[in-house]
C-alpha positions as CSV (number, residue, x, y, z in Angstrom):
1,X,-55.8,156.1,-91.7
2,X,-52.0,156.1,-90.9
3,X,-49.7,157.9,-93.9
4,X,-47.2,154.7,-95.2
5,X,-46.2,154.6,-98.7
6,X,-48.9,153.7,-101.1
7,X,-51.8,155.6,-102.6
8,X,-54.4,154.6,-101.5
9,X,-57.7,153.4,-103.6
10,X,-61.5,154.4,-103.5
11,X,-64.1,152.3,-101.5
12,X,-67.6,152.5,-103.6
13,X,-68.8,154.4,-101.5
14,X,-66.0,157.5,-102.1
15,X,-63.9,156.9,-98.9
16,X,-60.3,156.2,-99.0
17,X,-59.4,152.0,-98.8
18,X,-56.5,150.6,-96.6
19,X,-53.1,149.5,-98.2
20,X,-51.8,145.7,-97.5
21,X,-48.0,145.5,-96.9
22,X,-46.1,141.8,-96.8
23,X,-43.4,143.0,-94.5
24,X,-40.2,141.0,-94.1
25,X,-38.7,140.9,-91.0
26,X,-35.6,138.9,-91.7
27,X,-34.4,135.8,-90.1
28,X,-34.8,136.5,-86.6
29,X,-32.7,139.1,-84.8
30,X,-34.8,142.2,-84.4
31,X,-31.8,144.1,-85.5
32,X,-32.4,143.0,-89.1
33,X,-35.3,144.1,-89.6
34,X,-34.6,146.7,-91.9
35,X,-35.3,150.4,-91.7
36,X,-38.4,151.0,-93.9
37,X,-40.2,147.4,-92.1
38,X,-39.7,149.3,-88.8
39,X,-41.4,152.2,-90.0
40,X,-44.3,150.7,-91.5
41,X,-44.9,148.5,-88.1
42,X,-45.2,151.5,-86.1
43,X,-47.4,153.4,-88.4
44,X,-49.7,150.4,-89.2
45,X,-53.4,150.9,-88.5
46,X,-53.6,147.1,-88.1
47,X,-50.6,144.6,-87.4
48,X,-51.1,141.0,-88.6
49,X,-49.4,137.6,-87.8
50,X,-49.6,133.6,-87.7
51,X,-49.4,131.4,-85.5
52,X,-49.7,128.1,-84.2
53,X,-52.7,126.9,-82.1
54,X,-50.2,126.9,-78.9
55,X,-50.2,130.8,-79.8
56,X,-46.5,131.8,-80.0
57,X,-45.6,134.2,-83.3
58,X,-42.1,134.3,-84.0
59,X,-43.2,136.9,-86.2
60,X,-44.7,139.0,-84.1
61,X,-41.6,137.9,-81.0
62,X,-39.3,139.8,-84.0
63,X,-41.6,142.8,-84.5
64,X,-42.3,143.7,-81.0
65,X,-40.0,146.3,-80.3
66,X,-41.4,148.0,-83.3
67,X,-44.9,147.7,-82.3
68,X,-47.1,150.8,-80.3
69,X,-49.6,150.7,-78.1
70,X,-53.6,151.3,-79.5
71,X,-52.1,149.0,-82.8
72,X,-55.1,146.8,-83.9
73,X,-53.7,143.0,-83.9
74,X,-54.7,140.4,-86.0
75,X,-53.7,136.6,-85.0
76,X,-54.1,134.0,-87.8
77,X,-54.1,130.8,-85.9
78,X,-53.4,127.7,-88.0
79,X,-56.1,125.3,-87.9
80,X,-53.8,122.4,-88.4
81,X,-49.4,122.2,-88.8
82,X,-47.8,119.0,-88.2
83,X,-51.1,116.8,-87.3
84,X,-53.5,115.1,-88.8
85,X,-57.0,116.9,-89.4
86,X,-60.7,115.6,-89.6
87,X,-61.6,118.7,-92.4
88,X,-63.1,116.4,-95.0
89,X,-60.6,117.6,-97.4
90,X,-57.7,116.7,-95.7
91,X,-54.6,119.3,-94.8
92,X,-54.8,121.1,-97.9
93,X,-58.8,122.0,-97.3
94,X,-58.3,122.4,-93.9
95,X,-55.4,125.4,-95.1
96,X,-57.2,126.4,-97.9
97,X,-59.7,127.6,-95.9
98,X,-58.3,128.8,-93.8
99,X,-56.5,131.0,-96.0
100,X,-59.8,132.5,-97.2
101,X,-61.1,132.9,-93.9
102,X,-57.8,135.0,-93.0
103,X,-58.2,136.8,-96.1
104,X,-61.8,137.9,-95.5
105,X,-60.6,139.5,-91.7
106,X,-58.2,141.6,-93.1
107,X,-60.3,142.7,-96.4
108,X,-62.3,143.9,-93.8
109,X,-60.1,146.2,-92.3
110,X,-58.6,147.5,-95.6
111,X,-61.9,147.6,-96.9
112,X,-62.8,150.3,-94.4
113,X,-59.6,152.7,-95.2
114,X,-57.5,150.7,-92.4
115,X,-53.8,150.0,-93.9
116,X,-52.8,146.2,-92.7
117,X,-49.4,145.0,-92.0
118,X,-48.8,141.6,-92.8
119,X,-45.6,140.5,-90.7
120,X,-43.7,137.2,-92.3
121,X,-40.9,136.1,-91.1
122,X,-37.4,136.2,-93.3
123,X,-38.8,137.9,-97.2
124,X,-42.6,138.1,-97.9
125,X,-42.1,136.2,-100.9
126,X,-39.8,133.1,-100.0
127,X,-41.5,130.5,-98.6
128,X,-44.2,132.9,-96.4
129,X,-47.2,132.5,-95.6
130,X,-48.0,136.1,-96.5
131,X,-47.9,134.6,-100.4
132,X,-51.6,133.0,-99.6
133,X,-52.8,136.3,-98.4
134,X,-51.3,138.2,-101.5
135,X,-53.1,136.0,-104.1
136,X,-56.4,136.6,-102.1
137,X,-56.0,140.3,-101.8
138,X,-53.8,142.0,-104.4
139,X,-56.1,142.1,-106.8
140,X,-59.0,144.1,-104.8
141,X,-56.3,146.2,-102.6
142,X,-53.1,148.1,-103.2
143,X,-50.7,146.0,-102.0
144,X,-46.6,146.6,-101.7
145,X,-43.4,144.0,-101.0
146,X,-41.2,145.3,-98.3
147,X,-38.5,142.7,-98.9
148,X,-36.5,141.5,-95.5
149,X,-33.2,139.5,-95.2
150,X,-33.4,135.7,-96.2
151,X,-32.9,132.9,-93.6
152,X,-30.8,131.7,-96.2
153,X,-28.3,134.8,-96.1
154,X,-28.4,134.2,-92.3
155,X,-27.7,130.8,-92.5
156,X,-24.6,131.6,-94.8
157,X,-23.3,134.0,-92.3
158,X,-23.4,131.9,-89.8
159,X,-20.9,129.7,-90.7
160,X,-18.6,132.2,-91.5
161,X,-18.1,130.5,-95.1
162,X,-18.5,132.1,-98.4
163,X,-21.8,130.8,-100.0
164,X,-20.8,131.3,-104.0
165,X,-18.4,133.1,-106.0
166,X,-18.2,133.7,-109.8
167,X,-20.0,132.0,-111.4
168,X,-20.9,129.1,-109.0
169,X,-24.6,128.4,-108.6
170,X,-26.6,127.9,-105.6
171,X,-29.5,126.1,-105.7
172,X,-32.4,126.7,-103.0
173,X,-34.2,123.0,-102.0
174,X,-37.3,121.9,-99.8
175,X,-35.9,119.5,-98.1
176,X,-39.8,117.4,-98.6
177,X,-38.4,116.2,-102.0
178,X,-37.7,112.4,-102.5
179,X,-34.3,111.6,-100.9
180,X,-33.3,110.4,-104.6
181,X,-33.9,113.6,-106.1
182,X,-32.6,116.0,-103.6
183,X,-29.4,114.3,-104.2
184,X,-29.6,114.3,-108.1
185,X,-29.8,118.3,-107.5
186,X,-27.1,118.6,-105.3
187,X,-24.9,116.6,-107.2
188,X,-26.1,119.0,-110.4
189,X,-25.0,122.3,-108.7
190,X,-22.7,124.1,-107.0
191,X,-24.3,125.2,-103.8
192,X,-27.0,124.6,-102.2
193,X,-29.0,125.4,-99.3
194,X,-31.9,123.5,-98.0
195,X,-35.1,124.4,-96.4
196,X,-37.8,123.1,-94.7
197,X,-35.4,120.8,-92.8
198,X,-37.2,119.9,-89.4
199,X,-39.1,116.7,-89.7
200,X,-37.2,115.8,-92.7
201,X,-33.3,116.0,-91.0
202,X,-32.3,112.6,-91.2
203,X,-33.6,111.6,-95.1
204,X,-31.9,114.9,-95.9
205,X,-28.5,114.0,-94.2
206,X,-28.6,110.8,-96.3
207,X,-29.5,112.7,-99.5
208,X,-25.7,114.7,-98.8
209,X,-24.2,111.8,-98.2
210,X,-25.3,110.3,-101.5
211,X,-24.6,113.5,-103.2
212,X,-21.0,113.6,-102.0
213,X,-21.3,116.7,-100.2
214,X,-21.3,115.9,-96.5
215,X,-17.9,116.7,-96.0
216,X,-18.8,120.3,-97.4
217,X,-22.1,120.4,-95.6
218,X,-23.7,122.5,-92.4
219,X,-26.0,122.3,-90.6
220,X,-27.5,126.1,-88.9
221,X,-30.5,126.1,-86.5
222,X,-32.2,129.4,-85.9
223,X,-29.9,131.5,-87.3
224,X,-29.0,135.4,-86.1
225,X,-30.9,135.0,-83.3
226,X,-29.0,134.2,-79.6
227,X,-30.3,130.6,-79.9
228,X,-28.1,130.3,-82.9
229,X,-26.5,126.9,-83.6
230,X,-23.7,126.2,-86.1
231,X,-22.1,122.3,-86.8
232,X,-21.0,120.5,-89.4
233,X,-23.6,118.2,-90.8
234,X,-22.3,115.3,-90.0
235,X,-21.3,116.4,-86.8
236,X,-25.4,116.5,-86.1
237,X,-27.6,113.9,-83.9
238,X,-30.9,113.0,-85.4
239,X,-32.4,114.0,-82.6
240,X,-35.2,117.2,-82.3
241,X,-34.5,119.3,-85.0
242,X,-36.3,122.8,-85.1
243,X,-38.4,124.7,-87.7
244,X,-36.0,127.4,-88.0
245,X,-33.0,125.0,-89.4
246,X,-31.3,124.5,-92.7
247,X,-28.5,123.0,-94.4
248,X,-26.5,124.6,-96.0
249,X,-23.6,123.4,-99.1
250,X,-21.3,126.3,-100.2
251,X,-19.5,125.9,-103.0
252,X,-16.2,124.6,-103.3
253,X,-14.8,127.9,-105.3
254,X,-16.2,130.2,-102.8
255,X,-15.2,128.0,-99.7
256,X,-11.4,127.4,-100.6
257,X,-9.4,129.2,-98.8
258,X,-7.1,132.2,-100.4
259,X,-3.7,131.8,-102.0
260,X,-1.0,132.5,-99.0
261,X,0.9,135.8,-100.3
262,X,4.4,134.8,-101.6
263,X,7.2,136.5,-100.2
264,X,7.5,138.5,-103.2
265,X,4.1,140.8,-102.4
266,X,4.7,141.1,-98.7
267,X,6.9,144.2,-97.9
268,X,7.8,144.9,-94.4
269,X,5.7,148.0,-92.8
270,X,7.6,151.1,-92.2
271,X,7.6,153.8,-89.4
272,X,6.7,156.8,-91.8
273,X,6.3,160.8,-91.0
274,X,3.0,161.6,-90.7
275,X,3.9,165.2,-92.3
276,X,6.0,165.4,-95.4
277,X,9.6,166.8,-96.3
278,X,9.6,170.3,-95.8
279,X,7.0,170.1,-93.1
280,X,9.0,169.8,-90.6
281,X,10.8,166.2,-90.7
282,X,12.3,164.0,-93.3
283,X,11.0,162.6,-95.8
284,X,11.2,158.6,-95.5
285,X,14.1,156.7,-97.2
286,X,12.2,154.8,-99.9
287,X,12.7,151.3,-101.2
288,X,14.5,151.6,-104.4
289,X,11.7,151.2,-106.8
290,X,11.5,147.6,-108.7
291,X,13.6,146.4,-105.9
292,X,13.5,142.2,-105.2
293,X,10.8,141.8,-102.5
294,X,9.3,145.2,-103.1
295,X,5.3,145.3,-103.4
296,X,3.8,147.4,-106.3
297,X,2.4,151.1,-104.3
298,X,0.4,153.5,-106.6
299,X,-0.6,156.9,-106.3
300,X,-3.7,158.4,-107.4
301,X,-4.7,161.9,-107.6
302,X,-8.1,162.6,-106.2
303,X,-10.3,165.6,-107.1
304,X,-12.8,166.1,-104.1
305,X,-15.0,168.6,-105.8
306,X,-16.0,171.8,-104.0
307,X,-18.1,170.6,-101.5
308,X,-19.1,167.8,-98.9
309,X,-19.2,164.2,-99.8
310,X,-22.8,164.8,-102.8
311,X,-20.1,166.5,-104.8
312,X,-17.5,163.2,-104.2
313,X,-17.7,160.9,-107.8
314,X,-18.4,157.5,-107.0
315,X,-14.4,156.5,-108.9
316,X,-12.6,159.2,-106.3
317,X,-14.9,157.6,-103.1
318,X,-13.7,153.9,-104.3
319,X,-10.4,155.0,-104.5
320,X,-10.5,156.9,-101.0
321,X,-11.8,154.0,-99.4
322,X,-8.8,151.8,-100.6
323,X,-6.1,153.6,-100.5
324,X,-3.6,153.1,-97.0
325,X,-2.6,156.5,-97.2
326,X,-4.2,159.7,-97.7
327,X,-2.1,162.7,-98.2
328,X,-2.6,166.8,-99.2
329,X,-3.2,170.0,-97.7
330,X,-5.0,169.8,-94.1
331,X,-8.4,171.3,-95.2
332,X,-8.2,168.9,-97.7
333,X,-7.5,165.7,-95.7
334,X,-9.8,166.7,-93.0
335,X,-13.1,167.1,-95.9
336,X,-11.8,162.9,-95.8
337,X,-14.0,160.9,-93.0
338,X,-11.7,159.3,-90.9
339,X,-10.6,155.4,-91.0
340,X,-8.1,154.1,-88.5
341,X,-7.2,151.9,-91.1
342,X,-5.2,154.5,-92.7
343,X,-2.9,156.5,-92.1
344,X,-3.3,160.7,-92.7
345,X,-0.1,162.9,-94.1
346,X,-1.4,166.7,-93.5
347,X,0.8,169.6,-94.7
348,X,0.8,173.0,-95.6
349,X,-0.4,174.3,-99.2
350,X,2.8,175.6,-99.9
351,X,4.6,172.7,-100.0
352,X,3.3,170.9,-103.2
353,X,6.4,169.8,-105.0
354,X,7.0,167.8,-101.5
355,X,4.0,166.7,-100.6
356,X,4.2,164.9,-104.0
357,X,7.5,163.7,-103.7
358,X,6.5,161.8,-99.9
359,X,3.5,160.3,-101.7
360,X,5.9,158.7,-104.2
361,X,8.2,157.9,-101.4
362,X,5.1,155.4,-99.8
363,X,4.1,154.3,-103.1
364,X,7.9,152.9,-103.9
365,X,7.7,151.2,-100.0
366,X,4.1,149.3,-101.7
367,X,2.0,151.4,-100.5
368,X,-1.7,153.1,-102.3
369,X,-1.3,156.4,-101.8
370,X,-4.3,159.3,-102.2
371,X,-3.2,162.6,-102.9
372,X,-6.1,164.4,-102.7
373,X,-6.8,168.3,-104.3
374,X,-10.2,170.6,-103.6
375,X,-12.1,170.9,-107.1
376,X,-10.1,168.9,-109.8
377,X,-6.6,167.5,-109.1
378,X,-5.8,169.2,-112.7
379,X,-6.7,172.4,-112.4
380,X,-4.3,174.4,-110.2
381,X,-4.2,171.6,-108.0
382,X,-2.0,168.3,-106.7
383,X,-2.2,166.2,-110.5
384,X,0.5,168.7,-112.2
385,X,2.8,168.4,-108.9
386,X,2.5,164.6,-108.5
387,X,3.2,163.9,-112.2
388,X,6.1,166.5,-112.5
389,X,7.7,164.7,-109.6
390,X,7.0,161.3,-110.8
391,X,9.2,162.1,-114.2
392,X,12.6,161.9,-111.9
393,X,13.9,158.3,-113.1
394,X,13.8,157.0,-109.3
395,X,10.2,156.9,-109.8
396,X,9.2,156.1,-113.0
397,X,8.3,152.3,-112.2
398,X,5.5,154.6,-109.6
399,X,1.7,154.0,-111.5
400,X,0.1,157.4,-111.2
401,X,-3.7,157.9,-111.7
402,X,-5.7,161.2,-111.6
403,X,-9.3,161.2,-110.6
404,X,-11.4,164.3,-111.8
405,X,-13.0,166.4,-109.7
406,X,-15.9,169.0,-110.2
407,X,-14.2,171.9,-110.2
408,X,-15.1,175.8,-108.4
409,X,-15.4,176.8,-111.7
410,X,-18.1,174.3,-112.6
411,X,-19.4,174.7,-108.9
412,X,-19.9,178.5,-108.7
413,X,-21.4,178.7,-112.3
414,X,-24.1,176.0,-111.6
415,X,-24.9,178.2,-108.6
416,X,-26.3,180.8,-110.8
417,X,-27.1,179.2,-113.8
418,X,-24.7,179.0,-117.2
419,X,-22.2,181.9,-117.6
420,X,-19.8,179.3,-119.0
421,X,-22.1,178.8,-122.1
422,X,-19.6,180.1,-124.1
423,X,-16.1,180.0,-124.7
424,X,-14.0,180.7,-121.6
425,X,-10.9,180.7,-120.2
426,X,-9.6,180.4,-116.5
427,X,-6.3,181.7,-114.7
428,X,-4.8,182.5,-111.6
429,X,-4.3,185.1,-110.1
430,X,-1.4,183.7,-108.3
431,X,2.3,185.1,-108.6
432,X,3.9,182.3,-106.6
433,X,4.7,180.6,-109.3
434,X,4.8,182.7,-112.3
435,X,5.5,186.8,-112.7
436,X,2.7,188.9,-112.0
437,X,3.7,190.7,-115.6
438,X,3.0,187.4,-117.2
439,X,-0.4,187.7,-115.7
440,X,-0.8,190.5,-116.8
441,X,-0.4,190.2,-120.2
442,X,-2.4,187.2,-120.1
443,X,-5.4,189.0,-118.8
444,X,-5.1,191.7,-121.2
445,X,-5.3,189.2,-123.8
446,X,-8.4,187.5,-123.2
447,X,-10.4,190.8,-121.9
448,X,-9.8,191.4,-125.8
449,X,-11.0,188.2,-126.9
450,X,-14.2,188.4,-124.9
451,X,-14.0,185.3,-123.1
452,X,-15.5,184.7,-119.9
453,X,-13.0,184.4,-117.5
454,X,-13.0,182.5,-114.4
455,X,-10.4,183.8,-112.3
456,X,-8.8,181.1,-109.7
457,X,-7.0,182.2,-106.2
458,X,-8.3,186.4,-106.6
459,X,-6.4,187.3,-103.7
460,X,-5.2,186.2,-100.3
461,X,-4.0,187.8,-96.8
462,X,-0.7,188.4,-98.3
463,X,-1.9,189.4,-102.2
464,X,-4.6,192.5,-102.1
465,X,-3.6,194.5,-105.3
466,X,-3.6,192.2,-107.7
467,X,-7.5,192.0,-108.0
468,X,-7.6,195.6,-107.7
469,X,-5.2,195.6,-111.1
470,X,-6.8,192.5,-113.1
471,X,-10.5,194.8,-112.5
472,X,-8.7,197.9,-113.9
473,X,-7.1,196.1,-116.7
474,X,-10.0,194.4,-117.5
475,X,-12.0,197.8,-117.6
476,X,-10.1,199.0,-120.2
477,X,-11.7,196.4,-122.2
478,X,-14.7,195.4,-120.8
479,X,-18.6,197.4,-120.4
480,X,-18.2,198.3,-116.6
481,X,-21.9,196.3,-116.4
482,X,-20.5,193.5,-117.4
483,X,-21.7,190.7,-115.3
484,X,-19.3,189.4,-112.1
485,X,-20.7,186.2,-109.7
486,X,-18.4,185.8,-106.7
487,X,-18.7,182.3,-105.2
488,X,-17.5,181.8,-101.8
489,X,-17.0,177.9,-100.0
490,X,-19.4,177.0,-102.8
491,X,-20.8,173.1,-102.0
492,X,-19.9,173.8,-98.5
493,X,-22.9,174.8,-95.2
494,X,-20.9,178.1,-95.8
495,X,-21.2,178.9,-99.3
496,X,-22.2,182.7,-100.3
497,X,-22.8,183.6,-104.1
498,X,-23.4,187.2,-105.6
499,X,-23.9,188.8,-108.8
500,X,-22.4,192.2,-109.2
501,X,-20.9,193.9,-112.2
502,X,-17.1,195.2,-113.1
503,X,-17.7,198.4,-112.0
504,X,-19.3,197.3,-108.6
505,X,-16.9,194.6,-107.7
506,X,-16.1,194.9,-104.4
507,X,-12.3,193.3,-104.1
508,X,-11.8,193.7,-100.3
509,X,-14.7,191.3,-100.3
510,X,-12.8,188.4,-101.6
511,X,-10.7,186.2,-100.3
512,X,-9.0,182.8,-101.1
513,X,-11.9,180.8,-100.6
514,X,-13.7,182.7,-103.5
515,X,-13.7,182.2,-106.7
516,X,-14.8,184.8,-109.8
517,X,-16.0,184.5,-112.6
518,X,-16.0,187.7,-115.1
519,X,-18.6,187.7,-117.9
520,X,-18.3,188.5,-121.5
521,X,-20.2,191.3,-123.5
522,X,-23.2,188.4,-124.7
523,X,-23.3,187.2,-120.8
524,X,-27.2,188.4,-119.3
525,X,-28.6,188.6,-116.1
526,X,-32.5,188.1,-115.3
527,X,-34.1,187.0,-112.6
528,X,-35.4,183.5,-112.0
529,X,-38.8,182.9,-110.1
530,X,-37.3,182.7,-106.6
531,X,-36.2,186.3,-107.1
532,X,-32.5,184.7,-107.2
533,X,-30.4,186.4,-110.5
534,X,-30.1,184.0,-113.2
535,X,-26.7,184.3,-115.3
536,X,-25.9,183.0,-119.0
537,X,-23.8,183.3,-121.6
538,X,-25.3,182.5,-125.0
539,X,-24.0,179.8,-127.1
540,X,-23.7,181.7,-130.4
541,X,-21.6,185.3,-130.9
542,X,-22.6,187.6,-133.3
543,X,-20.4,188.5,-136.5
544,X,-17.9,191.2,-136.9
């Protein structure tokens, strides 16, 4: 028996039973058949289908290129479609049982451990036929819906019309119903689309007409497929029309066309730097903000997280997607997959103050602007930068929105557990932008509070001694076991993480891309059962 996706029952006699799967195959290109259908086709023990009595399955013509060779098949041949039948009870015993007969053949197979797909054209359980094998067999074998795309979706996209919007409502009709109450319901709804359209085409036409809706009707024979035929409904012979057609009423909020743009939003498109002031070039001349004919341009401050696009929230991956320019620190930009729709500002990380001053520029010119920041944009990042420059008066009509980010710190303790359990602190290690005796003092301070401390940007190719001093301050405070994790690219296919102590810390080790976090004298080390350590820090603190 082929592995798919359900468990499988027990036979009476102790063996394993077959699964039945209704798989939709969508509306006709082969291409639409989605993912998980394709998969269970080529692992099917046995691979079922209808037919007419001439013998041609569109089901199966859609399934073929997923089919294998050495696949049991199983062709259901109507007894009767369109034509008249001698079974004594007419069409509906002739189907009936027919139905059971089909039933029985494939009980047999999943009776004997054999796992049955069931191909039906379009979704299982919209107008298929697979419905008449479900009520036969779902309640004696496992059975499971693979769901495939509706002829009616198709049908929609094929005339390149909205179907509904809002809160419009579209009604699905067989087009068999009397001509006087197919057009009651299309009068009574919004949109509509109608099935079941073949040998019914010219009563249905009439029904629109009545309903009001011709003008708004189309009419879409075998849609997706390269037969594909699209026309206005009235625009339509009553001539042959084929199984595969419907009709199809969108809805008049959906179809009307959108407001033109006033002059007022449109703003002409400028030739900007693609590197900001300071970089190496100039930074644009901005439209004065709140100018006539100006359109409104935001900037947003995106936290990336530590990591790949699994540490991306879904609010900063919205915002990504539609902004028009992206803008921050090359790494940074690059970790951003690439979208010719936009346009990419890389710079240098020492040039925040005017990286955040160029993405104000393009926000005044109309423009949604990305900044984007490793970690959290708040935390020793881009957020600080951008809002700083955004308090200059040439800019304060600029909307500014920050986007949090999982941050190293976050990152790096997760990696071994909870060393941040407790109170904590974080700092830099940075003297760019503030004295290294302000450091200092500041790390003296909270060795003798007993915080954990995670320690931001520990050293760099230019800074190698100030590690060296915050470990031999902090020893004058701290139990030279004290616990130390050292997290290096955390999130990323290069991420290293350690657990050493004080004592042990090995700073020529460490680099930018590293972040470290010093425990306090309640954080404990163990050992977790994958022989990894396991680091916490208690969330109570003992008494003086």
């Amino acid at each position: 028996m082929s592995t798919l996706d359900a468990t499988s029952t027990n036979r009476r006699d102790g063996g394993a039973r077959g699964t039945l799967y209704g798989v939709g195959l969508g509306p006709g290109d082969p291409e639409l058949v989605t993912v998980k259908a394709a998969r269970l086709i080529a692992a099917a023990d046995v691979v079922a289908y209808h037919s007419a009595r001439h013998g041609r399955s569109i089901a199966r013509a859609i399934a073929e290129p997923y089919l294998r060779a050495g696949q049991i098949e199983e062709q259901l041949v109507y007894p009767v479609t369109t034509e008249t039948t001698g079974h004594p009870g007419g069409y509906a015993g002739a189907m009936a049982d027919f139905y059971t007969q089909a039933a029985d053949r494939l009980a047999a197979h999943l009776d004997a451990g054999r796992d049955v797909v069931l191909l039906a054209e379009g979704d299982p359980l919209f107008f298929s036929s697979y419905m008449h094998m479900h009520k036969r067999l779902a309640s004696r074998f496992d059975a499971v819906i693979v769901p495939g795309v509706t002829s009616v979706s198709a049908a929609a996209s094929a005339t390149g019309v909205p179907l509904v919007e809002g809160d419009e409502v579209l009604t699905v009709l067989p087009g068999t119903l009397p001509g006087s109450e197919l057009a009651r319901r299309l009068r009574d709804t919004d949109a509509a689309a109608i099935l079941k359209v073949s040998r019914h085409f010219a009563d249905i036409r009439d029904a629109v007409r009545q309903a009001g809706r011709l003008d708004d009707a189309y009419y879409v024979e075998r849609a997706s497929t390269t037969d594909q035929r699209m026309l206005p409904l009235d625009e339509v012979s009553s001539g042959k029309v084929p199984y595969m057609a419907m009709v199809v009423v969108p809805g008049a909020q959906a179809s009307a066309p959108a407001p033109a743009r006033s002059a007022s939003t449109v703003s002409a498109v400028s030739t900007l730097s693609t590197a900001p002031a300071g970089a190496g070039s100039a930074a644009p001349d901005p439209v004065a903000a709140g100018a006539p004919g100006a359109r409104t341009g935001r900037v947003d401050v995106v936290g990336l997280g530590p990591g790949g696009r699994d540490w991306l929230t879904p609010q900063a991956h919205a915002v990504l997607s539609a902004a028009e320019h992206l803008v921050g620190y090359g790494p940074y930009i690059e970790r951003v997959p690439a979208n010719p729709r936009q346009q990419r500002h890389a710079s240098d990380n020492r040039v925040e103050a005017e990286r955040a001053e160029f993405a104000l520029d393009l926000a005044c010119r109309g423009h949604r602007v990305a900044v984007v920041s490793s970690g959290d944009p708040g935390v020793f990042a881009m957020a600080s930068a951008v809002l700083e420059a955004a308090a200059q008066p040439r800019y304060t009509t600029v909307a500014v929105g920050v986007l949090p980010g999982i941050t190293a710190a976050q990152a790096v303790a997760a990696a071994v557990g909870a060393p941040l359990g407790h109170d904590f602190a974080t700092i830099s290690l940075s003297d760019r932008l503030k004295p290294w005796a302000v450091i200092g003092r500041r790390l003296e301070a909270l060795a003798r509070a007993d915080l954990v401390i995670a320690i931001y940007n520990p050293a760099s190719r230019a800074r190698r001694h100030q590690l060296d001093e915050a470990r031999d301050l902090l020893l004058r405070h701290r139990d030279a076991g004290t616990p130390v994790i050292v997290g290096r690219a955390v999130g990323t296919a290069e991420q290293a993480v350690w657990v050493t102590t004080l004592a042990d810390l090995d700073t020529g080790s460490i680099d930018m891309r590293c972040l470290v976090i010093v425990g306090s004298s309640q954080t404990q080390v163990g050992t977790g059962p994958d022989g990894r350590p396991r680091v916490f820090t208690p969330r109570r603190y003992p008494a003086d």
